[in-house]
C-alpha positions, 0 to 999 in steps of 0.5 A, spaced: 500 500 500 504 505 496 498 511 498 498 512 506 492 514 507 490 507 504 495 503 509 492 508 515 485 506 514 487 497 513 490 499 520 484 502 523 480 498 521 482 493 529 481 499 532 475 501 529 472 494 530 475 494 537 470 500 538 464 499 535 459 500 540 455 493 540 449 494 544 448 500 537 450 494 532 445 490 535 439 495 534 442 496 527 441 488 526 434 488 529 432 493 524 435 492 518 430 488 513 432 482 511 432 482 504 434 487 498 437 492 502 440 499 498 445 502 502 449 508 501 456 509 506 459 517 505 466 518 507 467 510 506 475 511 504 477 504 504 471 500 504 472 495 510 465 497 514 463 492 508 468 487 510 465 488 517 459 488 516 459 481 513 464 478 518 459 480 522 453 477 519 449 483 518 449 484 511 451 480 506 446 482 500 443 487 497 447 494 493 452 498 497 455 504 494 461 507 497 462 515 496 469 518 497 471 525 495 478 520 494 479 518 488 486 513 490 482 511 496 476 507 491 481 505 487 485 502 492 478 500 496 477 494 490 483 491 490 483 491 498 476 488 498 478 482 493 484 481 497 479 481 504 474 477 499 479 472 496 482 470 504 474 469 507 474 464 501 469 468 497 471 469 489 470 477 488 466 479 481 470 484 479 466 488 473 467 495 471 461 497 474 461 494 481 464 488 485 461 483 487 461 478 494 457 473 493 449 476 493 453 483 496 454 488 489 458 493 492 458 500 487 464 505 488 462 513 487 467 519 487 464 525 489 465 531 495 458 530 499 457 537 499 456 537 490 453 530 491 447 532 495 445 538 490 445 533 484 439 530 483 440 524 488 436 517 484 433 512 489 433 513 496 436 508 500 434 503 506 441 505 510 445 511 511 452 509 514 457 515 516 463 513 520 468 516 523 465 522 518 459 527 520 466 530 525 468 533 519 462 536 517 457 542 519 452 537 522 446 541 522 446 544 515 448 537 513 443 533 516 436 535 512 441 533 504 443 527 508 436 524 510 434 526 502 438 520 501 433 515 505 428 512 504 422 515 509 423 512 515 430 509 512 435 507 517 442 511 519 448 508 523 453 514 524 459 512 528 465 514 531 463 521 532 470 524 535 467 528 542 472 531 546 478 528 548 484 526 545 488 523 550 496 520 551 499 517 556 504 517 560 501 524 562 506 530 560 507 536 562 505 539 555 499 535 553 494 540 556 496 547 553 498 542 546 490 538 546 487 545 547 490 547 541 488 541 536 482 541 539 481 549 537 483 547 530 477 543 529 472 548 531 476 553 526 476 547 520 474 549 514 474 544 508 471 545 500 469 552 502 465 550 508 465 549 516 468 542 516 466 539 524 468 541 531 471 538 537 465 536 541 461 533 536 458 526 538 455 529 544 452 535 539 449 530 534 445 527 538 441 534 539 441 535 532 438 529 530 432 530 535 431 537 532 431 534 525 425 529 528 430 522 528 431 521 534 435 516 536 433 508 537 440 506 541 447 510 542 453 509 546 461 511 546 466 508 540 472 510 544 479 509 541 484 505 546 490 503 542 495 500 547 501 495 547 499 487 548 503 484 553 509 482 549 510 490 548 508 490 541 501 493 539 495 489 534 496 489 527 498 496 524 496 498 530 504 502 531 502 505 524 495 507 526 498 511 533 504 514 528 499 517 523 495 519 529 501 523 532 502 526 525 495 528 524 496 532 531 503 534 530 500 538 523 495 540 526 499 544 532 504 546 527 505 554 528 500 554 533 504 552 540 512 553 540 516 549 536 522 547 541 516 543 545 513 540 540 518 537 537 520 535 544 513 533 545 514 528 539 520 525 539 517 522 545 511 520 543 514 517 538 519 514 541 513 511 547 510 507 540 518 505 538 517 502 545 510 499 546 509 504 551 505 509 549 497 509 550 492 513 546 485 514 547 480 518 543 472 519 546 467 518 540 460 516 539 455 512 536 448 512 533 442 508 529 435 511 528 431 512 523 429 518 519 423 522 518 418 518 516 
């Protein structure tokens, strides 16, 4: 996986598993219907919320669209699905249209949600999943378009909404001042000439979704923790995951705190993931429901 962004999404997806709040992932499966279902992922990277949702028996027929504004990241996502596919023993379809995992045909669109929801939408889908995305965008300006993408009464499954704490450990003397900072900057985020989320968001998603009249039918924390096994050496990717992590906050508080104490900063908390010492921990969270009827 020459493209960076690729390989951090393979390697989130063990924390991602791991943080899946399993009482909302219940709901979703007693609400699901049984055959036939549509459903459209935005911000959907990589693709593996498909692989999770069929090692998870929850869905394993129907049509699903992954939208990304990333044009690498859906190419890499069909040549990362059939690698998935080919070592659960599946035998993937591949046409240029879709890809097929058994009776699950899985369709690939580029677009930035923002330019997708002011075109003419098509058919309305059975499920919205937005994971680890709505954090990103300006919520309650969003929500109404979103909600056009449904069925009436369709279901929603928006997942690890970051809420406000980003935590390293060993504690430091910098990591107050430093996340304070990196916070702000999510406040002040702008993407494609638009307000691109906050800092607290999950816990203000629930309110908008009430005011939006889908209030909703189950929710819970998604926290990341990250950590070393025993042996000293972290699950899987999971080391690249906290390096991306670390570059993230490292880019994000560049400029805005002293240079000298963020290159101190970093040089140990790199060094605590080269040693297995260090512990990440990220507060999210998720909820199912349903849109207006």
């Amino acid at each position: 996986m020459s493209y960076p962004y690729t390989r951090y999404l393979a390697s989130k997806k063990s924390v991602d598993d791991r943080a899946l709040h399993q009482g909302v992932v219940q709901e979703l499966g007693r609400q699901l219907p049984d055959t036939g279902v549509k459903v459209l992922e935005i911000g959907a990277g990589l693709g593996t919320m498909v692989a999770r949702l069929w090692e998870w028996d929850l869905l394993r027929a129907g049509d699903y669209t992954l939208l990304d504004v990333d044009g690498q990241l859906l190419s890499d996502s069909r040549h990362w699905l059939c690698e998935w596919a080919r070592s659960r023993g599946l035998t993937p379809e591949i046409t240029p249209e879709w890809l097929g995992l058994g009776e699950l045909r899985v369709h690939f669109l580029e677009a930035e949600i923002g330019d997708y929801l002011e075109k003419d939408l098509g058919r309305p889908v059975d499920l919205l999943i937005a994971n680890a995305f709505l954090d990103l965008v300006e919520v309650p300006a969003t929500l109404p378009g979103l909600f056009r993408l449904l069925v009436p009464g369709g279901l929603y499954w928006f997942t690890i909404n970051f809420d406000g704490e980003t935590i390293f450990q060993p504690d430091h003397p910098y990591d107050e001042e430093f996340m304070r900072v990196y916070h702000r900057g999510m406040d002040e985020r702008v993407r494609y000439g638009r307000p691109a989320g906050e800092s607290r968001a999950g816990r203000h998603l629930y309110h908008h979704l009430r005011q939006a009249g889908a209030p909703p039918l189950a929710s819970g924390s998604s926290d990341w923790v990250v950590h070393a096994r025993p042996d000293g050496a972290y699950p899987g990717d999971e080391a690249y995951f906290l390096e991306s992590i670390l570059n993230t906050v490292e880019e994000g508080l560049r400029g805005q705190v002293d240079s000298e104490q963020l290159a101190e900063w970093m040089q140990l908390r790199r060094e605590q993931v080269g040693s297995g010492q260090l512990l990440y921990i990220a507060h999210q969270l998720d909820f199912v429901g349903r849109s207006p009827a």
